[in-house]
Each structure stands twice: as C-alpha cells, then as structure tokens.
VOTIBA-341684 format. One record per residue: z, y, x of N, C-alpha, C, O, CB in turn. Coordinates in steps of 0.2 Angstrom, whole numbers, plus 5000, padded with zeros to 4 digits. Glycine has a CB too. Layout:
<mivos>
ZYXZYXZYXZYXZYX/...
</mivos>
This chain:
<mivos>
468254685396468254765396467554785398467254745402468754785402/467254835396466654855397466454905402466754965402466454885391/466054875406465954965412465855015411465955065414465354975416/465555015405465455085403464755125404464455175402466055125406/464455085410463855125409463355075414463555015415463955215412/462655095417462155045418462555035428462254995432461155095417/463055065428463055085438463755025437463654985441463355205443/464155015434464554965432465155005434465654975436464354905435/465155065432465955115435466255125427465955135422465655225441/467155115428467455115421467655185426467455215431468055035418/468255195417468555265416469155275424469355325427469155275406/469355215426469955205432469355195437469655155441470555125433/468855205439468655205446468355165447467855185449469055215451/468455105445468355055449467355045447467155065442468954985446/467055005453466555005451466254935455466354915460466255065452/465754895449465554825450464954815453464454795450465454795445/465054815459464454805465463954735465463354745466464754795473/464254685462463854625461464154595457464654625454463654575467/464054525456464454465451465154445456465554405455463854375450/465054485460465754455465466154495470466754485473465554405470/465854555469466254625473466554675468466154715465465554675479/466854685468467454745466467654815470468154805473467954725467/467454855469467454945474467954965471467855005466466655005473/468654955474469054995470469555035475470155035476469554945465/468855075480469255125484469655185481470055215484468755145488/469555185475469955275473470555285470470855335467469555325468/470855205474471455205470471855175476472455195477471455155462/471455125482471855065483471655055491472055045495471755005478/470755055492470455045497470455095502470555095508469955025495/470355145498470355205506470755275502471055315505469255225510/470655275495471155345493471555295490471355255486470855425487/472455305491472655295486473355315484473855345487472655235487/473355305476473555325472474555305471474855255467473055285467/474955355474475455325476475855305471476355275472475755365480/475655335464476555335460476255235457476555185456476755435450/475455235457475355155457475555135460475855085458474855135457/475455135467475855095472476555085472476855025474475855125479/477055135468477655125467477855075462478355045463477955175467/477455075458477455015453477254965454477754925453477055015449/476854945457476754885463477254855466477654805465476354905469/477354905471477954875473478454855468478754805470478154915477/478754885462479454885460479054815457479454765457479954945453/478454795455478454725450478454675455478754625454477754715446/478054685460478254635466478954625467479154565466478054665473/479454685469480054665471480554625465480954595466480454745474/480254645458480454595454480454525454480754475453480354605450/479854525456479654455451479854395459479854335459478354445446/480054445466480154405471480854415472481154395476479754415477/481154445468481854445467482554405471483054425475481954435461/482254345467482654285470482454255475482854205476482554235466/482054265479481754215485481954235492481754215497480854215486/482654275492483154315496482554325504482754305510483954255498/481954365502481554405506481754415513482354415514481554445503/481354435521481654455523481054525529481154565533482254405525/480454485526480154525529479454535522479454505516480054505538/479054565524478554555519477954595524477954655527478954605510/477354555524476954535531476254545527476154495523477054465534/475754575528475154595524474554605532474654585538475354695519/473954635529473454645534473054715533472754725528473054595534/473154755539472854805538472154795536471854745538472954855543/471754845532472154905531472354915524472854945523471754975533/471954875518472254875512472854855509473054875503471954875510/472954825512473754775511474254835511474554845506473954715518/474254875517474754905519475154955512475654945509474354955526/474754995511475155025504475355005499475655045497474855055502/475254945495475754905491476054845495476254805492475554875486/476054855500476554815504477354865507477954865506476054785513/476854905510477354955513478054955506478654945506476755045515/477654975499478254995492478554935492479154935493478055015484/478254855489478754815489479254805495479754765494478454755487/479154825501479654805507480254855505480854845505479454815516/479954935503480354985503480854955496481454955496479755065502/480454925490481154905487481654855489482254855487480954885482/481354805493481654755494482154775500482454735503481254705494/482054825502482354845508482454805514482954795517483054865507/481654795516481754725521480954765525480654805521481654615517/480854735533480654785534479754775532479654715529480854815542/479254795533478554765536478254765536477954825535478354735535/477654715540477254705546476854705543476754695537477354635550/475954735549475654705547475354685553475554695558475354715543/474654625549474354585556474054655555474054705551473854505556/473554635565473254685565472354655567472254605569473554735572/472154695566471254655566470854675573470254675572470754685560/470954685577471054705582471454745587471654805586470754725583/471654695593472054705598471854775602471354785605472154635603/472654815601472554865606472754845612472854785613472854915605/472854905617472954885625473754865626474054845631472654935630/474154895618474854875620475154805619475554775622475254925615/474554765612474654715612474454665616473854625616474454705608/474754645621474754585627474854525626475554525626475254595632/474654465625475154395626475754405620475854455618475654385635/476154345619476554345614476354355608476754395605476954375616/475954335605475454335600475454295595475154245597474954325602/475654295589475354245584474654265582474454315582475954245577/474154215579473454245577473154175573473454125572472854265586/472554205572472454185566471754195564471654255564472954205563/471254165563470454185561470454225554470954195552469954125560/470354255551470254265543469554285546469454315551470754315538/469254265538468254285537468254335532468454315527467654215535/468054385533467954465527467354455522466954495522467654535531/467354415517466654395513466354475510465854495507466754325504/466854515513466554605511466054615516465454625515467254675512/466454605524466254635530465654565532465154565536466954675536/465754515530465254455533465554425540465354375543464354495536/466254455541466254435549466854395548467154385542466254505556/467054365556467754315555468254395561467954425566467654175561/468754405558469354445565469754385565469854335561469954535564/469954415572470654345572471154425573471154475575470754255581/471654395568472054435567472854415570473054355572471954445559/473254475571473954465575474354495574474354545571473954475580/475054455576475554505574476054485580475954435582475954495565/476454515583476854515587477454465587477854475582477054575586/477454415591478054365592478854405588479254405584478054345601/478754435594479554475590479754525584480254555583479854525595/479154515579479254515574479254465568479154475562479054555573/479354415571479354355565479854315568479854295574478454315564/480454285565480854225569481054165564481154185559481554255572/481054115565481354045564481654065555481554035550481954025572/482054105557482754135551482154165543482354165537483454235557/481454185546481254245541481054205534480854155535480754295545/481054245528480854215524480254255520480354285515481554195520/479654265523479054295522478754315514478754265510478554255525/478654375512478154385506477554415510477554475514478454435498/477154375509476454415510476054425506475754385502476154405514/475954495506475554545500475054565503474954575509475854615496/474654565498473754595498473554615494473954625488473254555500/472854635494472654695490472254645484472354645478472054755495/471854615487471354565481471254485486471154455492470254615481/471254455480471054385483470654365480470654365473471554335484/470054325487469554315484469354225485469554175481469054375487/469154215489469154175494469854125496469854065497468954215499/470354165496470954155499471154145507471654135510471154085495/470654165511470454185517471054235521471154225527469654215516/471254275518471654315522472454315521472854335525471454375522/472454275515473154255514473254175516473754145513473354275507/472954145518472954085523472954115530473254075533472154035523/472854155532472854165539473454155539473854115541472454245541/473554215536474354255536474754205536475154195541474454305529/474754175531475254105532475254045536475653995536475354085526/474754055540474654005545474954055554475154035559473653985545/474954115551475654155555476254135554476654115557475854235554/476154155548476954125546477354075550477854075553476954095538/476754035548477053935550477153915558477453875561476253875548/476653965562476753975567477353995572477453975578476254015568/477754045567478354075570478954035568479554055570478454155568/478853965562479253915561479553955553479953925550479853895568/479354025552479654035548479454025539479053985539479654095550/479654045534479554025527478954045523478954105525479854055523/478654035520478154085516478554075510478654015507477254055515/478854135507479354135502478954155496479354165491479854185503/478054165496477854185494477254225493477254255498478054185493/476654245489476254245489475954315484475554295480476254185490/476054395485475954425480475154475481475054505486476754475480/474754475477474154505476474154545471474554525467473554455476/473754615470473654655467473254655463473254675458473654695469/472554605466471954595459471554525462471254515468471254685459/471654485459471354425458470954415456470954395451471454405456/470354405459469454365456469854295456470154265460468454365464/469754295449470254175446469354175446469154125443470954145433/468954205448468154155447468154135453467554115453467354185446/468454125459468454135463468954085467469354075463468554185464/469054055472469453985473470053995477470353945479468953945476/470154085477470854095483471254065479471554025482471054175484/471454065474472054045470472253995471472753975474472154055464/471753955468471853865468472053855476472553815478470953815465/471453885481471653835486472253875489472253865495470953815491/472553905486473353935489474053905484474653915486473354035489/473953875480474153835476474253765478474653715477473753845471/473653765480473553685480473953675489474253625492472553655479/473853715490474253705497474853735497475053765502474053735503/475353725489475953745489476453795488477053805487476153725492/475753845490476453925490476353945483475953905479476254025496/476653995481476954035474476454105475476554155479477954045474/476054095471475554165470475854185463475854145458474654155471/475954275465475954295459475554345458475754395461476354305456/474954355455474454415453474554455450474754435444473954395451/474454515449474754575445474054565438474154555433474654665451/473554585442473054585437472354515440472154505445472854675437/472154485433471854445436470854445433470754425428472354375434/470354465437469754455434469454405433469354365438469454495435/469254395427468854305425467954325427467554285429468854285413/467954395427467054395429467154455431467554495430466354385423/466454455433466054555435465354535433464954575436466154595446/465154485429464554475429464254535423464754555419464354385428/463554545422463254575419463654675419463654715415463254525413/463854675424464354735427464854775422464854825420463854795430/465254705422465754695417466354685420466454635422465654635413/466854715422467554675420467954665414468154705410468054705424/467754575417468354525410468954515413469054495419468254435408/469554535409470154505412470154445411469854415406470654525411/470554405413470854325412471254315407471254265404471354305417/471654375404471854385396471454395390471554395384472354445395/470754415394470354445388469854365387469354365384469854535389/470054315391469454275389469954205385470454185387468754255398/469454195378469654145375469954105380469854115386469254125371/470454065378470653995380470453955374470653955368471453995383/469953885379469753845374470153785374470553775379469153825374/470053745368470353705366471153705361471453645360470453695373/
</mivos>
C-alpha cells in the first residue's frame, strides 16, 4: 500500500514515523473511531467464540476501546492493567514489568487480585504488537492468578517485528486483525500484499 505522500500519511490517518513506528492516533490511540471499534470487537468475539471466555484483560490506555467491544460482545466483563498505582490500589496485586519501545521506559503494570481467579479463562486484547512486550506482561498476570490465557487478540501487527513469534512460541493463540510486513521507505506493506516465496 502506498503513503501517498513525502510525510508518510495514507487516506485513513495513519502515518509512518520511522521503519518501525506507526501513528495511528485518529482512529485508535487517542480519537477513536467507534463504529470501528464495534467491528473489532464482533471479529474478536468471533473468531474467540469457542474458547468459552470469561473475562477479557487489556492495558490502558489503548487497549481499552477494542477491548471494552469484544467483552461487550462476549458479555463477560473487562479489566484493565493499570500503569500506575493509585492511592486506592493497595497490596493484593498482580504486576508485571512491560517496556514501551514508543515511550523508551519499562511500567510495571497491575491489576487487582479480585479480579482475576483460578476458574477465569482470559482473552487479552491490544492495540498493536510489536515487540510482544505488553502482551507477555499481561499473561504473566494471567499465570499469576493460576488463571488461562484463552488467548491472544491484537488489532494491528508489525510480523517485522518479533511479538508474534515469541508469543507463539510460548504457546498462546494470537489472532491479528490486520498484519504489516514493512513501514520502510514510508510505506505500509501488508502481510497479504507481499509475495510469498517459494
């Protein structure tokens, strides 16, 4: 797909900051675009249909809005971690480091003992995976409360990038909505648009 111009911004918003960053605030990151979100969600709540769900566990702040729709289809409730402890959050803590290759820094992130138990069977959704850094976290909460990772749902995928594999290779089920092969030359390729050799 072609940027369309020298600043690397297509006709949807999105715009290509480097060979490895993605600026897709005007839909997802800081304005977003609800009746997309509701699509999100219904493709999520499909394609996890079968994995008899029971909470569905993201990280603020971009997680939250196609998380929030796939819980709302799945009618199960959900969480997120939080990236800093308020004063209500006391003790009884699940936590967890994730490192922001956006922001440069590591939070340790949390979620509340009594929302996660033994019985739960977890989808956790996010916005982009890059790294695989915050959906490791997440599921090292998960594992913490003894509970499932039933799965693994992202909205946009850098596959140049090694989140996939090394969340794969450590067994969970990712499924990516949309997946980019590059941003080089201030390009988005998708993963459908690039030959397969062989």
């Amino acid at each position: 797909m072609s940027s369309g111009n020298s600043e690397g911004k297509d006709p949807a918003g999105r715009i290509v900051v480097s060979d490895a960053v993605l600026k897709i605030d005007s839909f997802l990151n800081q304005q977003v675009d609800p009746d997309l979100m509701n699509e999100i969600g219904r493709e999520f709540a499909a394609r996890f249909a079968s994995e008899s769900i029971t909470k569905v566990l993201t990280i603020e702040s971009s997680g939250i809005a196609p998380a929030l729709m796939t819980a709302m289809r799945l009618r199960v409730p959900m969480i997120f971690a939080r990236k800093k402890k308020s004063i209500t959050m006391q003790g009884d803590l699940y936590a967890a480091p994730v490192y922001s290759y956006t922001k440069q820094e590591v939070n340790e992130v949390t979620v509340a003992k009594k929302f996660l138990s033994v019985n739960d069977r977890v989808l956790i959704i996010d916005d982009i995976l890059a790294n695989g850094a915050a959906a490791l976290g997440l599921a090292q909460i998960v594992e913490q409360a003894q509970a499932k990772v039933a799965g693994i749902g992202i909205v946009l995928e850098k596959s140049f990038q090694e989140g996939a594999s090394k969340l794969k290779e450590a067994g969970y089920r990712v499924e990516s909505l949309v997946k980019v092969a590059s941003l080089q030359n201030q390009q988005i390729r998708f993963l459908e648009d690039v030959p397969v050799k062989g």
